[in-house]
C-alpha positions as CSV (number, residue, x, y, z in Angstrom):
1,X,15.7,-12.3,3.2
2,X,17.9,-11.2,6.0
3,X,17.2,-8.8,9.1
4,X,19.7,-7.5,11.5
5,X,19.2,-5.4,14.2
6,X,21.5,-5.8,17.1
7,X,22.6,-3.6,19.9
8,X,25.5,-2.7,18.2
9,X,24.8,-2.8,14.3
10,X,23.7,-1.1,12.0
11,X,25.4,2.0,13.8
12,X,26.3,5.4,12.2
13,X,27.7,8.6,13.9
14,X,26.1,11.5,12.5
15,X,27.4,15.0,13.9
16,X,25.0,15.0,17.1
17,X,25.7,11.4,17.9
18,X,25.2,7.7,16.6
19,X,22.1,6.1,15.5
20,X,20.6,2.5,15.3
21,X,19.0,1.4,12.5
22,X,18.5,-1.9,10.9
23,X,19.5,-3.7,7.8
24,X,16.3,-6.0,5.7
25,X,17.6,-7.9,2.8
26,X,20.9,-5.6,1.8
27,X,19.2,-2.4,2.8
28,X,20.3,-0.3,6.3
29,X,17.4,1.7,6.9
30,X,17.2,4.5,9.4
31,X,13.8,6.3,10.4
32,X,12.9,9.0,12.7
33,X,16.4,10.4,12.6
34,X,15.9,14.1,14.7
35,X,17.4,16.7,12.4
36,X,16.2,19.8,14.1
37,X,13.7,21.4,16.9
38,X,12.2,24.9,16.9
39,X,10.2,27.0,19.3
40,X,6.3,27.3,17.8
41,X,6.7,30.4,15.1
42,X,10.4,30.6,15.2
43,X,13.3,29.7,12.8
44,X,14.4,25.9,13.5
45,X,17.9,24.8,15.5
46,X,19.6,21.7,14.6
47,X,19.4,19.5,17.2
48,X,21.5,19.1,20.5
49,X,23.5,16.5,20.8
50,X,23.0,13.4,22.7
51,X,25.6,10.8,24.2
52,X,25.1,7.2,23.4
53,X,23.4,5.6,20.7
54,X,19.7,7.1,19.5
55,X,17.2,4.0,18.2
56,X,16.3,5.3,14.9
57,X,14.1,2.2,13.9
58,X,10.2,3.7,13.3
59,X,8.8,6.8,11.6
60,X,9.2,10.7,14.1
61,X,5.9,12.0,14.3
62,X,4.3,14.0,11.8
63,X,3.2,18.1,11.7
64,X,-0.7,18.3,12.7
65,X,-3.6,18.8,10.6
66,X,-5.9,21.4,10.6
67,X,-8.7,18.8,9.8
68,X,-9.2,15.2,9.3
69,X,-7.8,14.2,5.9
70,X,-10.1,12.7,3.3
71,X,-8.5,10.3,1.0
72,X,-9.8,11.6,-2.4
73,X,-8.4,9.0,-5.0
74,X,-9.0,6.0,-2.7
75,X,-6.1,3.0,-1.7
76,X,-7.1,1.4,-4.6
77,X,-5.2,3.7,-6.5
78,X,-2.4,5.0,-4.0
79,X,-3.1,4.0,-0.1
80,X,-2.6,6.0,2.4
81,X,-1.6,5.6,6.0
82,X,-1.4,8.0,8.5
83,X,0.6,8.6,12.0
84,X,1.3,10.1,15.2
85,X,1.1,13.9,15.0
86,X,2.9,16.6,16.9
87,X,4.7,20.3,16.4
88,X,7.6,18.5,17.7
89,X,8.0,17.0,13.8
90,X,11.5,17.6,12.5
91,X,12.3,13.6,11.5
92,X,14.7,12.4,8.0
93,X,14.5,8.8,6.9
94,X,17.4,7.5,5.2
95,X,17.5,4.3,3.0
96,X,20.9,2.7,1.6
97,X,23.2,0.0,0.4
98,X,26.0,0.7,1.8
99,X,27.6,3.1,5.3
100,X,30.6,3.8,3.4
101,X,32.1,7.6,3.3
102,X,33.9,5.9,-0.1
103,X,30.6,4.8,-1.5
104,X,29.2,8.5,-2.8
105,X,26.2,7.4,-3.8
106,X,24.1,9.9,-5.8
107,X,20.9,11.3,-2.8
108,X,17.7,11.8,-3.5
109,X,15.6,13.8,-1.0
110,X,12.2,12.9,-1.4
111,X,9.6,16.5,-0.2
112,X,6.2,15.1,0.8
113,X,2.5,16.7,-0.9
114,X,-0.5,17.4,1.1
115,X,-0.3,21.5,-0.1
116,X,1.4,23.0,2.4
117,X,-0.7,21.9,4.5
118,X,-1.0,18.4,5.1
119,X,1.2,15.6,4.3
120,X,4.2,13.6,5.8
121,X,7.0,11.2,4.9
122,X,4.9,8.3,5.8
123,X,1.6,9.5,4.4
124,X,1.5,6.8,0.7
125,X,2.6,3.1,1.5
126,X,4.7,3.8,-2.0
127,X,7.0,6.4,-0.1
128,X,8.7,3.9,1.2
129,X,12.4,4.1,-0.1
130,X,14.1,0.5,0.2
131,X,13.4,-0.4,-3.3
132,X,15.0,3.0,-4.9
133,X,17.7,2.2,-2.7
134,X,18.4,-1.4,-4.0
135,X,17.6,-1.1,-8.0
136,X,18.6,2.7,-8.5
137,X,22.2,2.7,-6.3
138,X,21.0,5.8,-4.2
139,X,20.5,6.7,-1.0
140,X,16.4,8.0,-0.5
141,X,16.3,10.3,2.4
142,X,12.7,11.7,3.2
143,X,11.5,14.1,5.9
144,X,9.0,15.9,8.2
145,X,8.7,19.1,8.9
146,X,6.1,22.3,10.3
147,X,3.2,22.5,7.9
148,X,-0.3,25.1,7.8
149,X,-0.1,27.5,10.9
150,X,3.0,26.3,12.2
151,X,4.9,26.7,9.1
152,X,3.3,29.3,7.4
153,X,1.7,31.8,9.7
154,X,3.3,35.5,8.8
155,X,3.8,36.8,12.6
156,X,6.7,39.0,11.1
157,X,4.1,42.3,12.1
158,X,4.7,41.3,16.1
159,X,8.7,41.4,16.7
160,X,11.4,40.4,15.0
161,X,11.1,37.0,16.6
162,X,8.8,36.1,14.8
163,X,10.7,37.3,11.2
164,X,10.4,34.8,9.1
165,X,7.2,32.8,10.9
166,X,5.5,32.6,7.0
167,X,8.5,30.4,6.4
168,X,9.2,28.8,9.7
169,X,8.7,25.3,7.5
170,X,10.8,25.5,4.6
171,X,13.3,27.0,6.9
172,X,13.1,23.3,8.4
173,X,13.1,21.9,5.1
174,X,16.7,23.5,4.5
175,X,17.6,22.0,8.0
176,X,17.1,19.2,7.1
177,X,19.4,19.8,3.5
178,X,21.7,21.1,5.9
179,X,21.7,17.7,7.7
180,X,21.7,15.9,4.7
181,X,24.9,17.6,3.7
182,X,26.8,17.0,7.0
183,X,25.9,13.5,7.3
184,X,24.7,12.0,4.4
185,X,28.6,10.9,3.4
186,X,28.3,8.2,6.5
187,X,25.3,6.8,5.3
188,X,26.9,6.1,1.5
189,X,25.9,9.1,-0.1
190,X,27.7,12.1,-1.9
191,X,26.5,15.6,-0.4
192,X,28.2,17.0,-3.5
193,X,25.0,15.3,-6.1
194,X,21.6,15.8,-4.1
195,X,18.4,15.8,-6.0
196,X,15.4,17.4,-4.7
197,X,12.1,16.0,-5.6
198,X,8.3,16.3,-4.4
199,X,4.9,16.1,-6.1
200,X,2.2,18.0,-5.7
201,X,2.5,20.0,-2.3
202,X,6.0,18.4,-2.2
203,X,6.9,20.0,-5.9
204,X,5.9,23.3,-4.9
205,X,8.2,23.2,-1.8
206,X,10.9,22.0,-4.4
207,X,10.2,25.2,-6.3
208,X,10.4,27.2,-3.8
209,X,13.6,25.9,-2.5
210,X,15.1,26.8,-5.6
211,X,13.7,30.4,-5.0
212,X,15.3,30.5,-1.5
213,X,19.0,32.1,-1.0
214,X,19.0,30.0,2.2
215,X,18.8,27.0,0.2
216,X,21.2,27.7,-2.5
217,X,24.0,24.9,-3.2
218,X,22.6,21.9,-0.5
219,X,21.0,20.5,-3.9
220,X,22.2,20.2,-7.1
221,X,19.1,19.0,-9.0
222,X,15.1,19.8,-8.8
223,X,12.1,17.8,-10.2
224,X,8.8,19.2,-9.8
225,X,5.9,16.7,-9.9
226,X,2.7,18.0,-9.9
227,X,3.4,21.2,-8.2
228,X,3.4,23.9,-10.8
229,X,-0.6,25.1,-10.6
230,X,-1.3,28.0,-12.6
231,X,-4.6,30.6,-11.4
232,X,-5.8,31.3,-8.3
233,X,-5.0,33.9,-5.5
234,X,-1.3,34.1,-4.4
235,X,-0.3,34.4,-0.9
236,X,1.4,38.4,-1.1
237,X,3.0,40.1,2.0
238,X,-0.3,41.6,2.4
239,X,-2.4,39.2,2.3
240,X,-0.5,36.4,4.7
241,X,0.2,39.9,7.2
242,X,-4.1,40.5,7.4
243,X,-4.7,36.9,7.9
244,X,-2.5,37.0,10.7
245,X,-4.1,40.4,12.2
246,X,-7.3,38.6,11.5
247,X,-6.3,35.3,13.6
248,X,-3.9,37.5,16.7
249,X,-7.7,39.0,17.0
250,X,-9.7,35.9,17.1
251,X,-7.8,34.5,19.9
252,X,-8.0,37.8,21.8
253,X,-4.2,39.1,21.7
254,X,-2.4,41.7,20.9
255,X,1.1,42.7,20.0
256,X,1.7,43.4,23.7
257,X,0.4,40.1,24.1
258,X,0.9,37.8,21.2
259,X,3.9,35.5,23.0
260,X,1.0,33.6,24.8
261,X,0.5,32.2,21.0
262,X,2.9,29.9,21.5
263,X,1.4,28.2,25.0
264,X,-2.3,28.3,23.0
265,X,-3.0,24.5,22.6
266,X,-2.8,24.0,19.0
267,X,-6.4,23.2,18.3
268,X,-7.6,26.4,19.7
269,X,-5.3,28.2,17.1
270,X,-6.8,25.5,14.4
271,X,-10.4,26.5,15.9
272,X,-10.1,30.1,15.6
273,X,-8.7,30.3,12.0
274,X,-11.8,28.1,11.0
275,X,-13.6,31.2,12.8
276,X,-12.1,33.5,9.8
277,X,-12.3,31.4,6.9
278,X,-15.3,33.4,6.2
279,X,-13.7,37.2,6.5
280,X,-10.5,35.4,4.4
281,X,-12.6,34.2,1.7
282,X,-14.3,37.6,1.9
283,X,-11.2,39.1,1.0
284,X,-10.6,37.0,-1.8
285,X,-7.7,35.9,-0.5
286,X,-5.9,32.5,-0.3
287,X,-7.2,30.3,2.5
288,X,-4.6,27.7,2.6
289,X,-1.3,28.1,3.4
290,X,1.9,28.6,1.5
291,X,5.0,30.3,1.7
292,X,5.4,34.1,1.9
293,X,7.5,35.9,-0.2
294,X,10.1,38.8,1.1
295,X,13.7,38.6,1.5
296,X,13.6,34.9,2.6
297,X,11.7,33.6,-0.7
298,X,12.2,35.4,-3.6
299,X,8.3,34.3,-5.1
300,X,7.0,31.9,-7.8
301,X,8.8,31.5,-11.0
302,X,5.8,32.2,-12.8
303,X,5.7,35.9,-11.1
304,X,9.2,37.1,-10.7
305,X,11.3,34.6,-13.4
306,X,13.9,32.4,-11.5
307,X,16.8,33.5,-9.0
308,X,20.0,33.6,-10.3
309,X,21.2,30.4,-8.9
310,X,18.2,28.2,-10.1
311,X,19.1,29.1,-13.7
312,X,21.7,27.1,-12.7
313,X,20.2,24.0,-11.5
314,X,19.0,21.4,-14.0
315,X,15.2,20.7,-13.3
316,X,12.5,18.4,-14.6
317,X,8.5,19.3,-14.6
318,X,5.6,17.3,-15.4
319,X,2.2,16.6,-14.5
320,X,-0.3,14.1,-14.7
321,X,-3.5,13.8,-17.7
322,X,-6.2,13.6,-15.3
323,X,-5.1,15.3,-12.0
324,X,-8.5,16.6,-10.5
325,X,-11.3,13.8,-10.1
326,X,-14.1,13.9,-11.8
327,X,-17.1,12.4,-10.1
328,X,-19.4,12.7,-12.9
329,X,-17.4,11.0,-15.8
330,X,-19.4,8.5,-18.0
331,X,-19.3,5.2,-17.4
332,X,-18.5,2.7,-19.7
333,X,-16.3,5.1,-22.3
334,X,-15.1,2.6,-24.2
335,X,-18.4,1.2,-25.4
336,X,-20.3,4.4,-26.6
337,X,-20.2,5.7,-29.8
338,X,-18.2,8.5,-31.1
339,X,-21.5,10.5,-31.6
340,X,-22.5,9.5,-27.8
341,X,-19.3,11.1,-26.8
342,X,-19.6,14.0,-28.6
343,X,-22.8,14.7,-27.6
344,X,-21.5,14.5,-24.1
345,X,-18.9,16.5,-25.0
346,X,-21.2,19.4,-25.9
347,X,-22.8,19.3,-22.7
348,X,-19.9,21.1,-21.1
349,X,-18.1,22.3,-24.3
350,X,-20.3,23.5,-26.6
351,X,-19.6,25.5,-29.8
352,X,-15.7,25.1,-29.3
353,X,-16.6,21.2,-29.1
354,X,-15.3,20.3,-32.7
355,X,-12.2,22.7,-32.1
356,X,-11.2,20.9,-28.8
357,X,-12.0,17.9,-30.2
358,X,-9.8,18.2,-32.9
359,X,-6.8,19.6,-31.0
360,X,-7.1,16.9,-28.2
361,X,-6.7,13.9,-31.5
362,X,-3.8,15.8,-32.7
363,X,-2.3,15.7,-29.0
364,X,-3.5,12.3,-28.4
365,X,-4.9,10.4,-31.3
366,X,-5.1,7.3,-29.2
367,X,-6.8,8.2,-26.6
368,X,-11.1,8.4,-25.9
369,X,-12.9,11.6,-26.7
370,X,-14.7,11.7,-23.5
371,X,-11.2,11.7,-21.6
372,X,-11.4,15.1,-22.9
373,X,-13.4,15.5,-19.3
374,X,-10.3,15.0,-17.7
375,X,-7.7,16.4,-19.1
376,X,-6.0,18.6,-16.8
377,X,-5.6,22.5,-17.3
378,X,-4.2,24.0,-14.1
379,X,-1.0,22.1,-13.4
380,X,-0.4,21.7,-17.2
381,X,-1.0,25.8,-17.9
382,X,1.7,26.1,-14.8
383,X,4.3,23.8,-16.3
384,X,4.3,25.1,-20.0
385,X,4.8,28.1,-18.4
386,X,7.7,27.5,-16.0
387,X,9.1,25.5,-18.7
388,X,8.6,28.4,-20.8
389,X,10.3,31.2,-18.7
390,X,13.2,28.2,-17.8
391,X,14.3,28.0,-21.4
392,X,14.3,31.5,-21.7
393,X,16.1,32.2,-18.6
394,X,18.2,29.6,-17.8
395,X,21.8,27.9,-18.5
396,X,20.8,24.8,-16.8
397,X,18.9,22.2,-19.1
398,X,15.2,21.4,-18.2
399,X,13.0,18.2,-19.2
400,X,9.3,18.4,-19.5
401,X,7.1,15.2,-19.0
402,X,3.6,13.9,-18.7
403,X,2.4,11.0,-17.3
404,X,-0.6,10.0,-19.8
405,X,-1.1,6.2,-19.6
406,X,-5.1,4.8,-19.4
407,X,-5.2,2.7,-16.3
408,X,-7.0,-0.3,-16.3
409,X,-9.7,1.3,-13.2
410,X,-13.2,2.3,-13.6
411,X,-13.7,0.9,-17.2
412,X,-10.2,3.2,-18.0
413,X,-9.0,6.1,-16.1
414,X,-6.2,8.4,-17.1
415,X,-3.6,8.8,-15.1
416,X,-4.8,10.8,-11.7
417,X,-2.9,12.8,-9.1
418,X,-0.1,10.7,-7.2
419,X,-0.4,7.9,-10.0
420,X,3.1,8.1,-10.9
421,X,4.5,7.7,-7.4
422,X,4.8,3.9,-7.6
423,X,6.9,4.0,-10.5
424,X,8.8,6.7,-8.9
425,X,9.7,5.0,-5.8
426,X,9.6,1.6,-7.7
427,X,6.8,0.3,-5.5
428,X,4.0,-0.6,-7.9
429,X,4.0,-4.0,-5.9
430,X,2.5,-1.9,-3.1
431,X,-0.1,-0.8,-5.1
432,X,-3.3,-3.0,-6.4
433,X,-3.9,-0.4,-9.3
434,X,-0.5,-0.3,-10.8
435,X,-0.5,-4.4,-11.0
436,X,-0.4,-4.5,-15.0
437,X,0.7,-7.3,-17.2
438,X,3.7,-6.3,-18.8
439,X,2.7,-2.3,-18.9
440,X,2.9,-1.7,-15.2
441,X,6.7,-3.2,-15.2
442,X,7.7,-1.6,-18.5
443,X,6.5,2.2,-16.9
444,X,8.4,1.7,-13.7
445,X,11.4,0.6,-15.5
446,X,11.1,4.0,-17.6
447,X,10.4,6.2,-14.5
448,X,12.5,4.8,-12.1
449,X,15.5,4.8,-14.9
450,X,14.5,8.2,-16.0
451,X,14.1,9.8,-11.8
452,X,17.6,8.1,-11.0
453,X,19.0,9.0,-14.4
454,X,19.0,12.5,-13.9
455,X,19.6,12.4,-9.8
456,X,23.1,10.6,-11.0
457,X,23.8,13.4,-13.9
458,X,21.3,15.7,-14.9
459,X,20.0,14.1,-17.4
460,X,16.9,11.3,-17.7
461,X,17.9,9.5,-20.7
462,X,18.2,5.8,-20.3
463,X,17.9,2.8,-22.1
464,X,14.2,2.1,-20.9
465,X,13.3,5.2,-23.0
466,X,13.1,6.8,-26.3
467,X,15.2,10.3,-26.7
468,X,14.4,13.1,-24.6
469,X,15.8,16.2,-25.3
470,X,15.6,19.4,-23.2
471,X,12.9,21.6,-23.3
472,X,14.4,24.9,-25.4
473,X,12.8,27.8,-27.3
474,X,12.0,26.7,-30.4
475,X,12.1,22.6,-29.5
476,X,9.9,22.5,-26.8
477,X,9.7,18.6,-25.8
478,X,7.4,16.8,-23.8
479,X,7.9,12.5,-22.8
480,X,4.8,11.6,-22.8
481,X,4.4,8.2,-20.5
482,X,1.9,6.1,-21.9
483,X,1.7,2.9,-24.1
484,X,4.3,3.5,-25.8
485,X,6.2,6.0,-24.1
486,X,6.8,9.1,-27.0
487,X,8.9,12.0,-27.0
488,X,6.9,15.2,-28.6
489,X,7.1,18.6,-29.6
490,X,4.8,21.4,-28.2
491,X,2.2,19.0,-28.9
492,X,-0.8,20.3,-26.4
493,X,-0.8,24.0,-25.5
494,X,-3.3,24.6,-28.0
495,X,-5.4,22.2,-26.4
496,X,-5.4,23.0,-23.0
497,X,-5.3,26.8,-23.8
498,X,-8.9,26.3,-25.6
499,X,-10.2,23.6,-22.7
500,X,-9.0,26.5,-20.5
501,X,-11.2,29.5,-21.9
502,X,-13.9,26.9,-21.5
503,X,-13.8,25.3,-18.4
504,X,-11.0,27.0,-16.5
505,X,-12.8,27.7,-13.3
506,X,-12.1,24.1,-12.2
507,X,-11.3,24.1,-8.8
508,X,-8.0,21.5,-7.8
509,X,-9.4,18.4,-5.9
510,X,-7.2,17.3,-2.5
């Protein structure tokens, strides 16, 4: 294993002046590359150029919270880490092979979860993006950028200033794409074959990107992990415009006086929207934030059909089996009987207990009854129904997927939220759960093959996997990853329509 770091290499001129990374066994890594800065509540600017050479060798800081962050799923099964926070967050990371303009090395731009907001680049120890660098011939770029109030707060009301405040952080996000274009040919990469990709929080920005006329051509390639949920309120005009009123109150401001919300230390601005929780949930509108739409964002898929140029990029969705936790699951599944199950089943199921049962052995004969429990419904429902309106809308292909495999955890857990992110980023060795005899190698082959297939064409196939078509009207394929990894048709929307009348009022665990 080799490290170099000198004064003068690894050096890279990027269009507002050189940076200094460092180079660990073949792989020039650069972190905490500025890409942009912004005024609180205002559109971002790239970032002024500097003279010299700019040390680009540790993580930028990351957005604030709102509140402390409670790992739900436990570093066990994906650790977390956490790091300095500030507004002042606008930070890409860039892993490659090679700093040759020559090289044009398919990117892949990894978008953080958390919602929208929480989250950064750094947040799972699998994020890391040597590895994707080295086996997949790509160059990983991730990124910071303004999440909750900061990002999303719709100030639009108070001046045209503050226009397009309920966007102010996907605004950075396609800053940072803008960056990517200009400079990623110096670091190896081709700005003509970007793929955008981000899971849960992360996969909804990526949706919306391809919903955004400002983002239109910096990517050429979207895949949505985990961030297609499907129920809930919506953030409208309305509603984001009346959470605002409510907060510009709070604090004791008016529109003759709202510029002083950008001096207001940050946690006062966290402490008074905590004050209004109450009068936003009274409203029944949507208490976290996410972007608004208007002229900037054209809305979810799932409510207006894609834009015009998104039918154009190819995309891939897929979810999880068990996304939201369950605390109560049985113990010990494997041991009971199948009349034990079922009768546990009917606890929560009841008279449509037979009927889901036998629509969850024709969707997965292999699998427990009780994991029934878990089976996801929201983000499921939402990607059957993107897919859905994609292969009606679009010319671009799309590729449906599902990550399904029984972990060997807690006497066999299906897989949770986040649990395909080592495989992703192939960085399963940073990861107790996803150390598995032959299985845990064999899954990372197939995702990482499938992830970088389709950032280098458009297409996942590979030889790590059966065929996977497209998902189209009429042939509506799923790749199913499990032991063995199977390709099938349609196979589960009766299922989780039924578990859905049932028990659809699950609320998503963060």
């Amino acid at each position: 294993m080799e490290f170099i770091c000198t004064s003068t290499e690894p050096v890279v001129q990027t269009k507002a002046g050189k940076v200094h990374g460092y180079k660990l066994d073949g792989i020039y890594t650069f972190k905490g590359i500025p890409y942009a800065t912004a005024r609180r509540f205002h559109m971002p600017e790239p970032y002024a150029p500097w003279e010299g050479i700019k040390d680009t060798i540790a993580y930028g800081d990351t957005a604030p919270y709102m509140e402390k962050k409670v790992n739900g799923f436990n570093d066990v099964r994906i650790a977390h880490r956490y790091w300095p926070q500030d507004e002042a967050c606008q930070y890409i990371n860039v892993w490659t092979k090679a700093l040759d303009t020559t090289a044009k090395m398919p990117v892949m731009v990894w978008i953080h979860g958390g919602g929208f907001d929480t989250g950064s680049s750094v947040e799972l120890v699998c994020y890391e993006g040597a590895n994707a660098a080295r086996y997949g011939d790509v160059v990983l770029v991730s990124l910071n950028h303004r999440l909750n109030i900061a990002g999303y707060l719709d100030l639009s009301a108070y001046g045209e200033e503050y226009k397009n405040s309920g966007n102010s952080g996907m605004a950075d996000i396609v800053m940072a794409l803008e960056w990517v274009r200009d400079n990623i040919a110096e670091f190896g990469g081709d700005p003509e074959n970007v793929t955008i990709f981000g899971q849960s929080g992360g996969g909804g920005k990526v949706t919306t990107l391809l919903q955004m006329p400002a983002a239109d051509g910096l990517f050429h390639k979207a895949i949505i992990q985990s961030g297609v949920l499907y129920g809930g309120p919506s953030v409208t005009k309305q509603s984001a415009q009346d959470i605002a009123d409510m907060l510009v109150k709070q604090l004791g401001l008016t529109r003759e006086t709202i510029h002083k919300i950008e001096e207001i230390p940050y946690s006062e601005i966290v402490d008074a929207y905590a004050a209004i929780r109450p009068q936003i949930n009274a409203k029944g509108y949507r208490a976290s934030f996410a972007p608004v739409p208007g002229d900037y964002y054209a809305g979810s898929p799932l409510e207006t059909g894609f834009t015009e140029h998104a039918c154009g990029v190819p995309v891939m969705i897929g979810s999880t089996f068990g996304e939201i936790p369950n605390p109560h699951f049985p113990k010990k599944k494997y041991e009971k009987s199948e009349e034990e199950c079922l009768a546990i089943l009917r606890e929560t199921y009841g008279d449509q207990t037979e009927e889901i049962v036998s629509e969850f052995r024709k969707a997965y004969p292999d699998k427990n009854l009780l994991d029934i429990l878990l089976a996801d419904i929201r983000f499921r429902l939402g990607n059957i129904k993107m897919l859905d309106i994609h292969a009606k809308q679009a010319s671009a292909p799309a590729y449906g997927y599902m990550f399904a495999y029984d972990f060997p955890y807690n006497d066999g857990e299906p897989a949770w939220h986040c649990a395909e992110l080592p495989f992703v980023f192939h960085n399963i060795e940073l990861v107790p759960v996803c150390h598995i005899p032959e299985d845990g190698e064999r899954l990372q082959n197939e995702f990482f093959g499938a992830w970088t297939a389709f950032a280098r064409t458009g297409n996942p196939n590979n030889e790590h996997l059966p065929q996977w078509d497209p998902y189209t009207e009429g042939n509506e394929i799923t790749m199913i990853f499990d032991s063995p990894s199977t390709a099938k048709k349609d196979y589960d929307r009766n299922l989780v329509n039924l578990v859905a009348k049932v028990n659809g009022k699950l609320d998503f665990v963060k």
